[in-house]
Steps between C-alpha positions, in 0.01 A plus 500: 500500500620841428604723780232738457262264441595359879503853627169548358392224672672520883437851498127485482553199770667770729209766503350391796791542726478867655754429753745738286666788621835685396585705841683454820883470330809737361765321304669712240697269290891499384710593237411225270147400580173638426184610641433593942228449706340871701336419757236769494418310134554409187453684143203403278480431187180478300413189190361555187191441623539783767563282832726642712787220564733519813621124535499201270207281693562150369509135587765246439255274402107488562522144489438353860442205691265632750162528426334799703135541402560862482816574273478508105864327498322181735620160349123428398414813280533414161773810349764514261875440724790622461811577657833721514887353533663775753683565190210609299341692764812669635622648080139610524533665753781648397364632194176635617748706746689699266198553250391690806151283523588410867694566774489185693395150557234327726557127476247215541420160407263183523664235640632323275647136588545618870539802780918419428480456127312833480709697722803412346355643181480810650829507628662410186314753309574792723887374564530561138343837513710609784790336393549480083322811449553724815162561543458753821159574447191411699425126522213327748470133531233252621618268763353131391318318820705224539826569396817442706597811735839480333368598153276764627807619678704545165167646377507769735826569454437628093181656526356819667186327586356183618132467519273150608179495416253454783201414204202444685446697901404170697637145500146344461440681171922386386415157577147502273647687208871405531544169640830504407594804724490537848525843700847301674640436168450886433552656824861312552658687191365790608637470890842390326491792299466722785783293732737635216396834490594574843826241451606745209417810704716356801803442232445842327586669836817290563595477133434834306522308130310174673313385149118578541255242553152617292551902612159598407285270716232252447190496424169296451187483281150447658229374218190682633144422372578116418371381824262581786730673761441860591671832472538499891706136475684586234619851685574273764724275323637830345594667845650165631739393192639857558529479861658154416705505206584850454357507169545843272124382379227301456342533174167426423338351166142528419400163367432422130315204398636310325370100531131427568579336852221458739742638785560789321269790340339435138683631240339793408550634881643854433881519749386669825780822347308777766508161809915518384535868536308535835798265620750646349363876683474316792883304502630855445353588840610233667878529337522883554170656688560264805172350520439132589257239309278494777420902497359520120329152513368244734289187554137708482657675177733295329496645151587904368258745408514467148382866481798679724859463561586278799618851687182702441303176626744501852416839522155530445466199729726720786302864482571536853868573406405748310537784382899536583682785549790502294717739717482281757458135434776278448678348176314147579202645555499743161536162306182383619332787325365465122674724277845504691754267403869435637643812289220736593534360886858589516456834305238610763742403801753659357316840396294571797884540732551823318114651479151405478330297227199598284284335236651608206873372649413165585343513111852578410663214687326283330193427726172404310255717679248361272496222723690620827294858567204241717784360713694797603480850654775733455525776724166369669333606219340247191572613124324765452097450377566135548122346665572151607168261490609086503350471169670772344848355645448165348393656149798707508736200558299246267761444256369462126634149480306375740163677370550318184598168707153555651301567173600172349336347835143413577296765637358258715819395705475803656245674776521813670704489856604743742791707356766444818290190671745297794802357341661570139366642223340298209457493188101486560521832730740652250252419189185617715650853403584500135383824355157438254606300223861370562 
């Protein structure tokens, strides 16, 4: 088979892997090699078709012996195979690199013949980018399940990142879609993975030009919308693989159909995209906001508003915080308030030492009023002309996405509830105030 014609192939097979990311390293390469890694990014380059490319997302091979009822590579589905020598894919590399179509390489694979076999594919192919070509550009790697510690350790020693893919957020649903998986088989990469991290870290401090092991991290991929479990587990989960492992993130991947599996939604089940993005909001506060799992969902509301951010539903659910003077409350407490983010936190701690703040500075550091005016006072004082009535709050913050989220529902899911009854906000109380005809 032609090259292309495999690339073709094992790059479609790669689409559903979002755990992708080009921060969180700085190499500048020598004399005679090419390409660096930045770790605020990477450049982008767009195809002919106008897709904006970053990394070359492919598989060594989407042909696999395990047969998870959820993957289009499974062993079962009936697709055309093919597969990449690490020659192949490292000259391709290669020459999509100085054509300027990428600027790195995330690395993945089906198993092949097994966890070893696979894993010393990917060694081999990024050995000879690293070490024929010079390549000091970005590179992340998947970690096979199953393979001996020893080749993820010379793994981790090339790449920038490692990432192992969680797949599914409970054990019960991995054992009825993948019964080839287990969460042990994916959790003990992942804790050896993090053992040498903080080896590496240890040697860097003793040994200033100690090689790196993986400098950018880990990370994971959740598969959200494939089985039953709620936003509140998977937040959970989330929070605790952090608190764990040390991850730099979790990624999450709305499900897309594709096998008509009685565990898994029909076919023509639209991806839960808006059930994805309400995570990702709400992993942002946890990784930066300091808020914990348990304060934006619980037991008695397991699942996001689909109509407001996860913030805007902590505060609206918390009025008797608010409103909050900005002069005087602290830096944790300004991050709790819609509209004000880390930057715009910092900015106002910083700016109120030298005078007093006003409504059209806190526009200038960066503070959405839009949202933030019903949470704070400044001076004592609300924004001026500002009337605040709990419906009008909860149109104001009503995002547009959600509104159309809610017009492709039925009408009759929803009934008309107290605005701010005990507990969280839901989506029912939130679509009880739509304005007339959204």
């Amino acid at each position: 088979m032609d090259v292309f014609d495999k690339l073709k192939i094992l790059a479609a097979g790669a689409k559903y892997d979002v755990a992708c990311t080009s921060s969180g390293v700085d190499r500048q390469n020598g004399a005679s090699g090419m390409g660096s890694a930045v770790s605020c990014g990477i450049c982008h380059s767009f195809s002919a078709d106008g897709r904006c490319i970053s990394l070359l997302k492919v598989l060594m091979t989407n042909a696999c012996i395990y047969d998870c009822a959820y993957c289009v590579n499974r062993r079962s589905n009936q697709i055309a195979r093919a597969a990449f020598t690490p020659r192949e894919l490292a000259d391709l590399t290669i020459q999509f690199y100085k054509r300027n179509y990428i600027e790195g390489l995330f690395l993945s694979s089906g198993i092949r013949k097994s966890p070893d076999d696979t894993c010393e594919q990917l060694i081999e192919t990024v050995e000879i980018l690293r070490r024929d070509y010079h390549f000091f550009g970005y590179i992340h790697a998947k970690a096979i399940p199953g393979a001996d510690e020893a080749l993820l350790a010379r793994l981790g020693m090339l790449v920038d990142r490692m990432s192992v893919n969680i797949e599914l957020p409970s054990e019960k649903s991995l054992s009825l879609l993948a019964p080839d998986k287990s969460k042990a088989s994916i959790l003990k990469p992942m804790g050896f993975i993090t053992g040498k991290l903080q080896e590496n870290r240890r040697d860097l401090v003793q040994y200033r030009h100690a090689p790196t092991f993986a400098p950018a991290g880990q990370s994971t991929q959740m598969i959200i919308g494939a089985t039953g479990e709620t936003d509140y587990q998977i937040l959970k989960l989330s929070s605790a693989l952090y608190r764990k492992y040390q991850l730099k993130r979790v990624f999450f991947s709305a499900y897309m159909p594709v096998s008509s599996n009685p565990l898994l939604p029909a076919v023509d089940t639209p991806p839960p995209l808006l059930r994805e993005h309400r995570l990702y909001q709400a992993d942002w506060l946890l990784r930066f906001y300091g808020f914990e799992a348990d304060e934006l969902l619980d037991e008695e509301n397991p699942s996001f508003n689909p109509l407001i951010d996860p913030k805007c539903n902590w505060a609206l659910s918390h009025m008797d915080r608010f409103p909050m003077e900005v002069n005087r409350a602290s830096y944790e407490e300004l991050l709790r308030v819609p509209g004000i983010g880390v930057r715009s936190a910092k900015r106002i701690v910083t700016a109120r030492r030298v005078g007093p703040l006003s409504y059209e500075g806190l526009k200038k550091m960066g503070v959405v009023l839009k949202r933030a005016q019903y949470f704070i006072t400044v001076g004592g004082r609300l924004n001026e002309g500002l009337r605040i009535t709990q419906d009008g709050v909860l149109r104001s913050l009503i995002s547009q996405q959600g509104v159309e989220y809610l017009k492709g529902q039925s009408a009759q899911q929803y009934e008309q509830l107290s605005l701010f009854s005990q507990g969280k906000v839901g989506a029912k109380e939130a679509a009880a105030c739509l304005p007339a005809g959204a």
